[in-house]
C-alpha positions as CSV (number, residue, x, y, z in Angstrom):
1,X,-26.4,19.9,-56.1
2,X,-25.5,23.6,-54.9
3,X,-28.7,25.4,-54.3
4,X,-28.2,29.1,-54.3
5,X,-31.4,31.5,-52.7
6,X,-32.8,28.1,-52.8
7,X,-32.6,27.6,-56.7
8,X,-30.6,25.4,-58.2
9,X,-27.1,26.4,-59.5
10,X,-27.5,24.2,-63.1
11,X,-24.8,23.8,-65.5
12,X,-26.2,26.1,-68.5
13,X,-25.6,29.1,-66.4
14,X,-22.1,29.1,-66.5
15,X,-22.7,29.3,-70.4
16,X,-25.5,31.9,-70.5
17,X,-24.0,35.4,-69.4
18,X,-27.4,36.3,-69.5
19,X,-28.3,33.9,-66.7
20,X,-29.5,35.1,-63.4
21,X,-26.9,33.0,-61.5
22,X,-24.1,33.4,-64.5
23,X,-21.7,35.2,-62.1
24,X,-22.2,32.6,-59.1
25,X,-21.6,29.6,-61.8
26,X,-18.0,31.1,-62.9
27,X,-17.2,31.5,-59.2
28,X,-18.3,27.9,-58.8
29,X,-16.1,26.9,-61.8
30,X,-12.8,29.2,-61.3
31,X,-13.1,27.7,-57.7
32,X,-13.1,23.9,-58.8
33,X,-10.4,25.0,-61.5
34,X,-8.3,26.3,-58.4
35,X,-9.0,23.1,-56.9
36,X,-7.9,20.3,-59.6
37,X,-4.6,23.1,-59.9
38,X,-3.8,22.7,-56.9
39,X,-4.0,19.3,-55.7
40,X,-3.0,17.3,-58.7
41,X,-4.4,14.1,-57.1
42,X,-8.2,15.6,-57.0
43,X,-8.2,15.3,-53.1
44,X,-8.6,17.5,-50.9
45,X,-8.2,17.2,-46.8
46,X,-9.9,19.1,-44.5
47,X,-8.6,18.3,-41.2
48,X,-10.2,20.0,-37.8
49,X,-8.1,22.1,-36.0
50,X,-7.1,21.4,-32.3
51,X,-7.8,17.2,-32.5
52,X,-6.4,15.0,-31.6
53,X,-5.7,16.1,-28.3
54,X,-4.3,14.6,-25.6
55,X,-4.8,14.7,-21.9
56,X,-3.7,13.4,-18.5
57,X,-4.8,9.6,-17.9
58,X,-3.7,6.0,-16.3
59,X,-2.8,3.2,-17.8
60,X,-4.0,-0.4,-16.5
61,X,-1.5,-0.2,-13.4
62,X,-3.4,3.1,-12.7
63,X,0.0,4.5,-13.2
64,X,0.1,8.2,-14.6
65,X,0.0,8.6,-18.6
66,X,1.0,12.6,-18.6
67,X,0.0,12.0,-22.3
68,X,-3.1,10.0,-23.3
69,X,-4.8,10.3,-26.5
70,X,-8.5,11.9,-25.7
71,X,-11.5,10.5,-27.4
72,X,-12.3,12.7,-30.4
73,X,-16.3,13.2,-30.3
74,X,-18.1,13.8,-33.7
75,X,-18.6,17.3,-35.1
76,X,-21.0,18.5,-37.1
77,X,-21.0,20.8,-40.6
78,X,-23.8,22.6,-41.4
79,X,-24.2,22.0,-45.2
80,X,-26.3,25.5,-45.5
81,X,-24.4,29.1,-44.6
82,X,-24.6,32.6,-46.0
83,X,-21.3,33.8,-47.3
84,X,-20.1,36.8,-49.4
85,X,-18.7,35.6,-52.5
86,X,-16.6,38.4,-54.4
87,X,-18.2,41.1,-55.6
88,X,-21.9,39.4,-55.4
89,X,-23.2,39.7,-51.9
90,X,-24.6,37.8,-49.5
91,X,-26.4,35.0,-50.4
92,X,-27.8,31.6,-49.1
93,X,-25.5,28.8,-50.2
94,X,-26.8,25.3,-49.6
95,X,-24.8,22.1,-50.5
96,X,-26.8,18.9,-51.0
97,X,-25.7,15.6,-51.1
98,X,-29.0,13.9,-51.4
99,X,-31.7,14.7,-53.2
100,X,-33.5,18.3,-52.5
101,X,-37.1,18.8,-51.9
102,X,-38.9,20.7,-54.4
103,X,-41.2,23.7,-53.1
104,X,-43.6,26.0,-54.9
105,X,-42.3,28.5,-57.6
106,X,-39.2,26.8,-59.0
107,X,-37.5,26.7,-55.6
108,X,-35.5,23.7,-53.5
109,X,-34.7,22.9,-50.1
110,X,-32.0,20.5,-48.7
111,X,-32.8,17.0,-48.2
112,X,-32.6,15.2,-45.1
113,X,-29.2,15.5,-44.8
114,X,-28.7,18.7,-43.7
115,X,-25.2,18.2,-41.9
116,X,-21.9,16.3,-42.4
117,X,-20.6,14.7,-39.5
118,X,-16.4,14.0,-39.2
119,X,-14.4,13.7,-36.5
120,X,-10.5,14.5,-37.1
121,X,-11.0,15.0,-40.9
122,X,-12.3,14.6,-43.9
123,X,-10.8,13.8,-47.2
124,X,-13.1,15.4,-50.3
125,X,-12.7,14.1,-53.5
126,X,-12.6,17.3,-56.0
127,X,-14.1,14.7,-58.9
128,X,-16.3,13.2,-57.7
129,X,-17.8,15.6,-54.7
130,X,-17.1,18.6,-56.4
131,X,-20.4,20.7,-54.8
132,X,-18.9,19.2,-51.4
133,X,-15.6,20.7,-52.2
134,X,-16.8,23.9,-53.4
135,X,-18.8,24.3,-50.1
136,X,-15.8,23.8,-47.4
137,X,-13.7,25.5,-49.3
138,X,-15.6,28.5,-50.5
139,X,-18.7,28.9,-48.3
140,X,-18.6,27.4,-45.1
141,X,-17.3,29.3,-42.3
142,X,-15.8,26.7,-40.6
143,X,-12.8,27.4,-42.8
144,X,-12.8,31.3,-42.1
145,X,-13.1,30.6,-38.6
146,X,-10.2,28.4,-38.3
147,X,-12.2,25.4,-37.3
148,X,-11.5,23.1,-40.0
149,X,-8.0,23.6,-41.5
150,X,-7.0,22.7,-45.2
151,X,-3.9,21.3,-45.6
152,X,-1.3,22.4,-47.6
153,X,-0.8,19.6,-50.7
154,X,3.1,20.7,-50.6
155,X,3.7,21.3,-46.9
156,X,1.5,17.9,-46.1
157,X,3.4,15.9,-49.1
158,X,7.1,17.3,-47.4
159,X,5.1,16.4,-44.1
160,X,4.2,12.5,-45.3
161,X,8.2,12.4,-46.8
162,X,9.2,13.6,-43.3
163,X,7.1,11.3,-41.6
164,X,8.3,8.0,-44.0
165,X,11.9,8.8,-43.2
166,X,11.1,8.5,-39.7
167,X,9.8,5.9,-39.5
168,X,12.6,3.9,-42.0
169,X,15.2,5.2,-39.2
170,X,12.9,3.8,-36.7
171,X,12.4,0.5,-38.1
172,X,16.3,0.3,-38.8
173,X,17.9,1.4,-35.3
174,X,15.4,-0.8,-33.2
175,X,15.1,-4.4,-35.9
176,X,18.7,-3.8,-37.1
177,X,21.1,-1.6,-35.6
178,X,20.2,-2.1,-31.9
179,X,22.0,-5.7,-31.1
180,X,20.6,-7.8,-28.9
181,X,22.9,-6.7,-25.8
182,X,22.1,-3.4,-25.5
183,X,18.5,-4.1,-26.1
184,X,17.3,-4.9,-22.6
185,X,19.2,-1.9,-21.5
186,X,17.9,0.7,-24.4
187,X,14.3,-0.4,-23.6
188,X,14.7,-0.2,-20.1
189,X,16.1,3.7,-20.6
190,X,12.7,3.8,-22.5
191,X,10.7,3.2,-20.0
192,X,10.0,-0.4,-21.1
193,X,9.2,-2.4,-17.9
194,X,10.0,-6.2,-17.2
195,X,12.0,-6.6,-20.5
196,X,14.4,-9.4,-18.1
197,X,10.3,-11.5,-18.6
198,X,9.8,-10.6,-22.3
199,X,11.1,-12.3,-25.2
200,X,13.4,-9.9,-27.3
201,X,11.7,-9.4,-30.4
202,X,8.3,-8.5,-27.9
203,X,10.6,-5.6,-26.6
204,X,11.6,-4.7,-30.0
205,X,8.0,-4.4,-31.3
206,X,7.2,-2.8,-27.7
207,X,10.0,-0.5,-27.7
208,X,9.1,0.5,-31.6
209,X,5.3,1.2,-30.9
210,X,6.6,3.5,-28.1
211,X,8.8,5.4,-30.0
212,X,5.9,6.2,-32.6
213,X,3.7,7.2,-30.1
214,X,6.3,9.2,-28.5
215,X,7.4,10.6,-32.1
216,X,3.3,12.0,-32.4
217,X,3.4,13.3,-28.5
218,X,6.6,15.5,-29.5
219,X,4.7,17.4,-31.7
220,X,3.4,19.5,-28.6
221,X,5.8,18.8,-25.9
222,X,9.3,18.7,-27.7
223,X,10.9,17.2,-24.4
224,X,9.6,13.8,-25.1
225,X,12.3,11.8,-26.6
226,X,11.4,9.9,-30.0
227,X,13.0,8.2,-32.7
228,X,16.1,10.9,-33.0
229,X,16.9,11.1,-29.8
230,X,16.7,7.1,-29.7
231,X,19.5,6.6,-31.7
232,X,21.3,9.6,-30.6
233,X,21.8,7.4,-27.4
234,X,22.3,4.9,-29.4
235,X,25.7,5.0,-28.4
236,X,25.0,4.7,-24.7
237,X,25.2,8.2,-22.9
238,X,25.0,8.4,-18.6
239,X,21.3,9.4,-19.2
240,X,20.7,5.8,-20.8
241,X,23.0,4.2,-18.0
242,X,21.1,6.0,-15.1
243,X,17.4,5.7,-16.2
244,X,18.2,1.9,-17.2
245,X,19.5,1.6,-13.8
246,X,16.6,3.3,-12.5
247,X,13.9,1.0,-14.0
248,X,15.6,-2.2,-13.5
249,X,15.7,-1.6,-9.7
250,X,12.3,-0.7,-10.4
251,X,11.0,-4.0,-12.0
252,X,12.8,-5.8,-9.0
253,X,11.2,-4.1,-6.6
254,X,13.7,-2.0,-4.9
255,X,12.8,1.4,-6.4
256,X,9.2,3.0,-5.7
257,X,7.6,6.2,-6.9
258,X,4.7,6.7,-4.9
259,X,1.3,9.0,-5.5
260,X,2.4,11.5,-3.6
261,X,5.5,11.8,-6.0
262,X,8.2,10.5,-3.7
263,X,10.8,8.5,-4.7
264,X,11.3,5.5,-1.9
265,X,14.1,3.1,-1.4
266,X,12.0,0.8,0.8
267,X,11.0,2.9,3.5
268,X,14.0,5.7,3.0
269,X,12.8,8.8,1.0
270,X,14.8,9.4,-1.9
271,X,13.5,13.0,-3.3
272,X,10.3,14.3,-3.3
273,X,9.1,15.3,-7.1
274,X,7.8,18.7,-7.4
275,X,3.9,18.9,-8.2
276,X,5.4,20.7,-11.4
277,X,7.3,17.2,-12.9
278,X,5.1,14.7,-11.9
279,X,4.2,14.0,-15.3
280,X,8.6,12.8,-16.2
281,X,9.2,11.8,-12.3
282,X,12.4,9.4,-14.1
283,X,13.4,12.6,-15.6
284,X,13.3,14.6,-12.7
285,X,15.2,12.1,-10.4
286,X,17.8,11.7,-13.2
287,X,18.8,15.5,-13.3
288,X,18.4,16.0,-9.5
289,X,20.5,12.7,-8.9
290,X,23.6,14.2,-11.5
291,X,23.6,17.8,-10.0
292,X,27.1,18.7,-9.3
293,X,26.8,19.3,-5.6
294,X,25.0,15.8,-5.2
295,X,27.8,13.7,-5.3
296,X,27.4,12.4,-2.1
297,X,23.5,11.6,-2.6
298,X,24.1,10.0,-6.0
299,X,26.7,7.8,-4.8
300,X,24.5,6.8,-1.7
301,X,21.8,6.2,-4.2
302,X,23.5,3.4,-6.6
303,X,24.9,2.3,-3.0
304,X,21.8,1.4,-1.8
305,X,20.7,-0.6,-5.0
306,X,23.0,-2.1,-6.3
307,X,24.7,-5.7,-5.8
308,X,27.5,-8.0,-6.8
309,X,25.0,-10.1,-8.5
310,X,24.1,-6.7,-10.5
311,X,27.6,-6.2,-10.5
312,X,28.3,-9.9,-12.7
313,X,25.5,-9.3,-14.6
314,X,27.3,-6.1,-16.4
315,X,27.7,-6.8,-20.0
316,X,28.4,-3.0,-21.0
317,X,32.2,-1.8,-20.3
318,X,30.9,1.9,-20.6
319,X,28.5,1.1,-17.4
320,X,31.4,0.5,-15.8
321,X,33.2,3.3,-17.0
322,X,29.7,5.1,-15.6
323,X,29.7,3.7,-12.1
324,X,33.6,4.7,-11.7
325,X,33.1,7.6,-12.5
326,X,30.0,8.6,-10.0
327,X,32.6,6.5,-7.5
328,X,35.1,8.9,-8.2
329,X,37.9,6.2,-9.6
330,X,39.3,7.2,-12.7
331,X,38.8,5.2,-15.4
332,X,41.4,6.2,-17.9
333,X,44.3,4.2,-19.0
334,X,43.5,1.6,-16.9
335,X,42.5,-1.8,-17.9
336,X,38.9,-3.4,-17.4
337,X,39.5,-5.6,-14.8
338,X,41.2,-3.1,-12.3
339,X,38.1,-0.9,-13.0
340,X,35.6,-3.7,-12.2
341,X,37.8,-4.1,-9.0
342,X,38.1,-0.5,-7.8
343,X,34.4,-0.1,-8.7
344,X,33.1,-3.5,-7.0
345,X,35.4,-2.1,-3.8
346,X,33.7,0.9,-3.2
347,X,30.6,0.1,-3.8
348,X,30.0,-3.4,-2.7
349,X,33.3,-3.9,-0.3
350,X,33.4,-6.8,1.6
C-alpha cells in the first residue's frame, strides 16, 4: 500500500477526478504504465552503484591479490521520503509492504518494516510489487542521487548477449580449441601455478574460472587480460613463451619474487619492481626483460635458468624459434634440428 500525507492512495481515486488524491493516483498509474512499457518482462532491477568493489588482498600463500572482491555490507532503503511529484508539491510518500498501523482521523502509518535492506541489487517485480516499484523509481531519492542505478532493459539485454558470447568463446578456446600440448604452457602464461602436479582437465577448469574472474576485473582495469586476449595468444606470442618460462622456473623453485618486490635468482638480484607495479610484478619483469637495450640482461637471465633437461623437454618449435632469437641465431630457413643445436650451444655449451 502507498500512503500519501499518511492516507491511503486507494484505487477509486484514480476514477474520481473529484478525489482529493485524483492527481497523485494518475501519477501512480502513468508511472506503472511507463513501467510494464518499458520492461516487457515486468522486472525491473535496481542495482547499487559503486559495488561490487574490489580491493587489495592475499590469497592463502599470503601472496598479493592486486584484485580481490570486497565484502559487500548490507544497505538500507528508507521506504518513507518526501519528493516533488510534477506539478503537485512536496508531499510525504510512504511505501508499505506490511500492513500499516491505523491512527486517529482516517490516517496510517508504516508498519514495522520501515526499511528494505539489499546489498548489490534488487530485482522488483512491476506485477506483483507494483507500490515497491513505483517508490524506487518515482520517490526515493536514492535514484536521484545516483545511489541505486536502474538498468537499462536494452543496454542490460545487449549487456547479458555480450556476456553469453563470452563466455561460449571461453568455454570453446579452453575445453576445445586449446590441445592438450599447449595447455601446460597457456596456463602457465596465466599465471596457473604447479600445472606439471595437476591433472589436465583440473587446469582447464582452473585456467577457465580464472579467465571469468579476470573477464569481471577488466571491467575497471582494462590491462588485465581475459578471454580475448586468451585466445589472441592462442597462437603462442613471446609474451606467452616468456611469462610461461617465468612461472615454470617459478614452480621449481629457481625464480623468487620477494616482499620487497625483487626479483631473485637464488641469492642474485634480478630487478627490483617499482612500488608503482607491484600489483603485475610478471608483467613488469616481462617488459623490462624485452627492452631493446637489455639484450645482454635477457640473455643472462634464460642463462641462468635454463637446462638441457628444460631444453628436451621442449615440445613447442616456436619456443625454440623464441630462445634463438633472444640468443641472437637466426632462425630462418634453417631446419629444426640445427636450431635446437645452435640454441642448446649457446646457452647450455658444454
Amino acid at each position: 500500500m502507498i500512503l500519501l500525507d499518511q492516507k491511503p492512495l486507494e484505487g477509486d481515486a484514480l476514477n474520481d477526478k473529484d478525489h482529493k488524491l485524483h492527481e497523485f493516483a494518475k501519477e501512480y498509474d502513468n508511472t506503472l504504465k511507463e513501467l510494464r512499457s518499458k520492461y516487457k518482462d515486468g522486472i525491473i532491477r535496481f542495482k547499487r552503484v559503486g559495488w561490487p568493489k574490489y580491493t587489495k588482498g592475499a590469497d592463502s600463500a599470503f601472496r598479493e591479490v592486486p584484485n580481490m572482491l570486497e565484502p559487500t555490507p548490507p544497505m538500507r532503503i528508507p521506504l518513507k521520503a518526501y519528493a516533488v511529484t510534477g506539478s503537485l508539491g512536496k508531499h510525504l510518500w510512504m511505501c508499505c509492504l506490511d500492513a500499516p498501523v491505523l491512527l486517529p482521523n482516517g490516517l496510517s502509518d508504516m508498519g514495522r518494516k520501515k526499511t528494505l535492506s539489499i546489498k548489490e541489487e534488487v530485482i522488483v517485480n512491476i506485477n506483483n510489487e507494483p507500490d515497491l516499484a513505483f517508490f524506487l523509481y518515482k520517490i526515493s531519492p536514492f535514484v536521484r542521487r545516483r545511489l541505486l542505478q536502474v538498468i537499462d532493459p536494452i543496454a542490460d539485454d545487449a549487456k547479458v548477449g555480450e556476456e553469453k558470447r563470452v563466455e561460449a568463446d571461453r568455454k570453446s578456446a579452453v575445453w576445445h580449441r586449446l590441445t592438450d600440448e599447449r595447455l601446460p604452457m597457456m596456463a602457465r602464461s596465466y599465471g596457473i601455478v604447479d600445472v606439471e602436479n595437476k591433472q589436465p582437465n583440473a587446469v582447464r577448469q582452473e585456467l577457465e574460472t580464472l579467465l571469468e574472474k579476470n573477464d569481471q576485473l577488466q571491467k575497471q582495469n582494462p590491462i588485465i587480460k581475459g578471454t580475448k586476449e586468451f585466445i589472441g595468444e592462442m597462437k603462442i606470442t613471446e609474451g606467452v613463451l616468456l611469462r610461461n618460462f617465468i612461472q615454470k622456473a617459478v614452480d621449481d623453485n629457481k625464480l623468487d619474487y620477494k616482499g620487497d618486490g625483487r626479483w631473485k635468482i637464488g641469492e642474485k638480484g634480478v630487478v627490483q619492481v617499482p612500488h608503482s607495479e607491484i600489483s603485475r610484478p610478471v608483467d613488469y619483469l616481462c617488459n623490462w626483460l624485452m627492452l631493446g637495450n637489455n639484450t645482454e640482461k635477457y640473455q643472462e637471465f634464460i642463462k641462468d635458468l635454463i637446462n638441457k633437461d628444460y631444453l628436451e623437454g621442449i615440445t613447442e618449435s616456436k619456443e625454440w624459434s623464441w630462445l634463438a632469437k633472444i640468443a641472437g641465431v637466426s632462425s630462418n630457413f634453417k631446419k629444426l634440428d640445427e636450431v635446437k643445436d645452435n640454441v642448446t650451444e649457446f646457452f647450455c655449451p658444454v
